[in-house]
C-alpha positions in Angstrom: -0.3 -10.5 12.6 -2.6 -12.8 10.5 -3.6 -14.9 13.5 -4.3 -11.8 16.1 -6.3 -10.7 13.0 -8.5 -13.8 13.3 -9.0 -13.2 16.7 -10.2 -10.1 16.5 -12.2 -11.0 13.8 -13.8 -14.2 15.3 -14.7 -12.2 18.5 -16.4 -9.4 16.7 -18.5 -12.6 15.3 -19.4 -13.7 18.1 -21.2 -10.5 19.1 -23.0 -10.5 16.0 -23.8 -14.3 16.2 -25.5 -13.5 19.4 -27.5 -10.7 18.6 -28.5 -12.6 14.6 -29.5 -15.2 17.0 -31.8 -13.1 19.1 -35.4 -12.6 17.0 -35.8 -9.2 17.3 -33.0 -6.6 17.2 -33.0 -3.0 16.6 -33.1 -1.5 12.5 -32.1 2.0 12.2 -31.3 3.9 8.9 -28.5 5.4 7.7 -27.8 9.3 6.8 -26.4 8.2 3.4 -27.7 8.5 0.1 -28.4 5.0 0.1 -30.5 5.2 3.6 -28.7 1.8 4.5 -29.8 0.4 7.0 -27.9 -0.3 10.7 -28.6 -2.5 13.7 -26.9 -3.1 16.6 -24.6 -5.6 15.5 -22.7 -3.2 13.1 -22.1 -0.6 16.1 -20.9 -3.7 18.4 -18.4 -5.2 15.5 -17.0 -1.8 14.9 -16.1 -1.2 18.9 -14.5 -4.7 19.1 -12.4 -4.4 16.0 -11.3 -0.8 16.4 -10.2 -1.9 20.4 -8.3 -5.0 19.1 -7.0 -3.1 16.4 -5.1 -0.2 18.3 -4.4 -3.0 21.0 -2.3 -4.7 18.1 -0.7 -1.5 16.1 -0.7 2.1 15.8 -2.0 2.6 12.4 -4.8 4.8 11.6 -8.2 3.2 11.0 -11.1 3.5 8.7 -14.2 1.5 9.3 -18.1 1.9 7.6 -19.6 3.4 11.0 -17.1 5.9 11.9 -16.1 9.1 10.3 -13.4 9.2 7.8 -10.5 11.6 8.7 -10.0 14.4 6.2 -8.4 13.6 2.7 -5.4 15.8 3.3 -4.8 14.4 6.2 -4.9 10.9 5.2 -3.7 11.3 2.0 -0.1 10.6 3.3 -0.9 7.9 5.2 2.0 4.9 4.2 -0.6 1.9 6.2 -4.0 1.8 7.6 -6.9 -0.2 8.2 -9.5 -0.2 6.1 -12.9 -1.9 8.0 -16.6 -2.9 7.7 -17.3 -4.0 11.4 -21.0 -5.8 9.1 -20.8 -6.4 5.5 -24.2 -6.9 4.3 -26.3 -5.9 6.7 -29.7 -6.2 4.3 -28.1 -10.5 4.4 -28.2 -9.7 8.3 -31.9 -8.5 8.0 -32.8 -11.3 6.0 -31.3 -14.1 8.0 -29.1 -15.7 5.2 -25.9 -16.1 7.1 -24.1 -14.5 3.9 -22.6 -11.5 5.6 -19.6 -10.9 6.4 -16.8 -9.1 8.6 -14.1 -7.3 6.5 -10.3 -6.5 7.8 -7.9 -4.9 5.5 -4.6 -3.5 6.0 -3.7 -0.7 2.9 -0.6 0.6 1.8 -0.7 3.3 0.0 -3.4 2.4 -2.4 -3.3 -1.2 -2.7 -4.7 -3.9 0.0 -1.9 -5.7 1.7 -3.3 -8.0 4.3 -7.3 -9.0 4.6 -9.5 -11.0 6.7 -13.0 -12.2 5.4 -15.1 -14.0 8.4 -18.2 -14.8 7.8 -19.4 -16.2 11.2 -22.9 -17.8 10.4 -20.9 -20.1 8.3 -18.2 -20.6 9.7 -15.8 -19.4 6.9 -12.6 -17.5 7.5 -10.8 -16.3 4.2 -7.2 -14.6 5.1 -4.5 -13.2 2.6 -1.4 -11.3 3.1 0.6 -9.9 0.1 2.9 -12.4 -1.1 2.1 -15.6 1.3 -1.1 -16.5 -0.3 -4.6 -17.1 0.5 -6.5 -19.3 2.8 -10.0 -20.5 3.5 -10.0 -22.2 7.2 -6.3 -22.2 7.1 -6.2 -24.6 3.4 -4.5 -22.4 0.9 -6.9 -21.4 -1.7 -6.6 -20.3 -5.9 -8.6 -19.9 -8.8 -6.5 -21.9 -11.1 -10.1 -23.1 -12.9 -9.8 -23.4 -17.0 -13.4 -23.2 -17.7 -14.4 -22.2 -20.8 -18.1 -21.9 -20.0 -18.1 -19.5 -17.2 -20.0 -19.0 -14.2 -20.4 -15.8 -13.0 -21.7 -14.3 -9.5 -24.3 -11.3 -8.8 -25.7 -9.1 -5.8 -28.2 -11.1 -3.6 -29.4 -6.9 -3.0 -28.3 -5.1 -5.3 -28.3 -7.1 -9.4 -28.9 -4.7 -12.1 -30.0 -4.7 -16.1 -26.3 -4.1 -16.8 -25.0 -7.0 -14.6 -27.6 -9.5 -17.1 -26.5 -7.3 -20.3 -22.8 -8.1 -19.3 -24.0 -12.2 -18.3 -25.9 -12.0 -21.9 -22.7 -10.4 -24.2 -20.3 -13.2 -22.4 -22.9 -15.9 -22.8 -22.1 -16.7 -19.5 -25.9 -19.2 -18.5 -24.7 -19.9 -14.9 -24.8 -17.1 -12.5 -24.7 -17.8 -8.9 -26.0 -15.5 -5.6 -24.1 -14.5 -2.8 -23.8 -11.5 -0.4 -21.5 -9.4 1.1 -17.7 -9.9 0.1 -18.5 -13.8 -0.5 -18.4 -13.1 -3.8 -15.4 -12.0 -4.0 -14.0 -15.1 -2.0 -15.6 -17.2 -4.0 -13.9 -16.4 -6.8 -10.7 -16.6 -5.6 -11.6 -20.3 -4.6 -12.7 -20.9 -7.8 -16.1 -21.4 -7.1 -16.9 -18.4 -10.0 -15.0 -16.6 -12.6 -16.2 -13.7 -13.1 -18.4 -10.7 -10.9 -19.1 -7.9 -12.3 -20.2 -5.3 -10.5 -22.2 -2.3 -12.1 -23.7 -0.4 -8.9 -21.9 1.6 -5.5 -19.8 0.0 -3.6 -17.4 1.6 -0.9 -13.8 0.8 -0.5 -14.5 -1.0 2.9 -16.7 -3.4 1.0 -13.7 -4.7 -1.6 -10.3 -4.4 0.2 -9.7 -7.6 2.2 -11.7 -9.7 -0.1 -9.6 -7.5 -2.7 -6.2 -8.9 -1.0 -7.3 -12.4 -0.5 -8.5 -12.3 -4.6 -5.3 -10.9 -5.6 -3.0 -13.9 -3.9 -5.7 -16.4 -5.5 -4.9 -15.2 -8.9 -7.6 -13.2 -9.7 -7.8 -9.6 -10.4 -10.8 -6.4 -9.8 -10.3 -4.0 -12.5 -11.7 -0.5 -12.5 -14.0 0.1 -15.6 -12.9 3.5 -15.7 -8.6 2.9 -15.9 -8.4 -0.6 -16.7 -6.4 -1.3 -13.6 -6.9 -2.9 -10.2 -8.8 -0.8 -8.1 -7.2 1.7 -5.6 -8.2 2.5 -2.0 -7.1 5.7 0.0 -9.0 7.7 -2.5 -10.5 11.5 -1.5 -14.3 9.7 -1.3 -13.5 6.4 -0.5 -16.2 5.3 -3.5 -15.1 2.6 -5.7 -16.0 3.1 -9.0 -17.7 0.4 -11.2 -15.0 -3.1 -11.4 -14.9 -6.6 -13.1 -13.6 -9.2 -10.6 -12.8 -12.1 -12.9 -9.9 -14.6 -13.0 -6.8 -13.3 -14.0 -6.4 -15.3 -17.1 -9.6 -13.7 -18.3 -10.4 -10.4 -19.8 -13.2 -8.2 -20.2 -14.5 -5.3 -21.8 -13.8 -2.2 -19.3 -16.8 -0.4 -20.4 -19.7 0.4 -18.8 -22.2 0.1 -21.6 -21.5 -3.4 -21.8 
């Protein structure tokens, strides 16, 4: 299934190579509380990915631009997918190439399966539960020993308590990315540690989620002090430390 997954996931980037490609494209906003924004290229992933996925299986599917079907519906559901068609749209706006396309395949609450493509570099991150995780097909894991830590933040969206938490650790180097990148760069060692003190959605974390669990790494919930859950009743993730697994931190929000 991990290679029909690719598929769909590299066609859905070509679509939204062409229109990044094109100078102007359309910017609409969002109903959320956030007012996020949404261009064309989100609706277009979204359409490919949801086709290719009920050409493939019969689970039920989640994705950023459609609507969510009831909690007590889907609260029974054994498998689904679990899919942002454009992950980090505002790196879409801004022409960094650091967005991404994110397939994930849940079971019950945890992330099973998960593709990370992000097309304008030409990096494809896959994972399925127990078989590992690869970046362009190399197997890929955080086995780093660092003891002075680097540590990732939000190209969009870095807060005072990400740089109180950086501060505490005495962690100097933080590095920038968007989307789910960070995520996947941790698991490839690249980073240790991303905190991550602002809203996220559970379409955002759950492939990158999968691919970081098979590296060796872990994204604990601030609020339980477990790994985060997906299927819950309003698919918000709450606040999470994504770190190696060897490492621990505090799992409070006043850090």
């Amino acid at each position: 299934m991990i290679q029909e997954l690719v598929r769909i996931a590299e066609e859905a980037g070509k679509e939204v190579m062409d229109i990044y490609q094109h100078t102007n494209f359309s910017i609409q906003e969002k109903n959320d509380k956030e007012k996020s924004p949404l261009t064309d290229a989100d609706l277009k992933s979204n359409e490919i990915i949801v086709q290719g996925l009920t050409r493939i299986s019969d689970y039920p599917i989640i994705t950023e631009e459609s609507s969510a079907a009831p909690y007590e519906e889907r609260k029974d559901w054994e498998k689904f997918w679990l899919v942002d068609p454009l992950d980090g749209t505002k790196n879409f706006i801004a022409k960094d190439g650091e967005f991404t396309i994110n397939i994930a395949l849940v079971e019950k609450t945890k992330p099973v399966l998960g593709i990370v493509y992000a097309p304008a570099v030409q990096l494809m991150y896959w994972a399925e539960s127990g078989k590992g995780a690869f970046k362009n097909g190399r197997r890929i894991r955080n086995d780093s020993k660092r003891t002075e830590l680097i540590g990732a933040e939000s190209r969009f969206h870095s807060t005072p308590e990400d740089r109180a938490f950086f501060q505490k650790y005495n962690i100097k180097v933080v590095k920038t990315y968007g989307a789910a990148l960070k995520i996947c760069k941790l698991a490839e060692g690249e980073i240790d540690v991303y905190p991550r003190f602002n809203g996220t959605k559970e379409w955002d974390t759950a492939a990158a989620h999968c691919i970081a669990n098979e590296a060796g790494c872990k994204l604990i919930d601030i609020k339980t002090g477990q790994e985060l859950l997906y299927n819950k009743e309003d698919l918000e993730n709450n606040y999470f430390i994504a770190s190696r697994v060897d490492l621990n931190f505090s799992a409070s929000r006043n850090t």
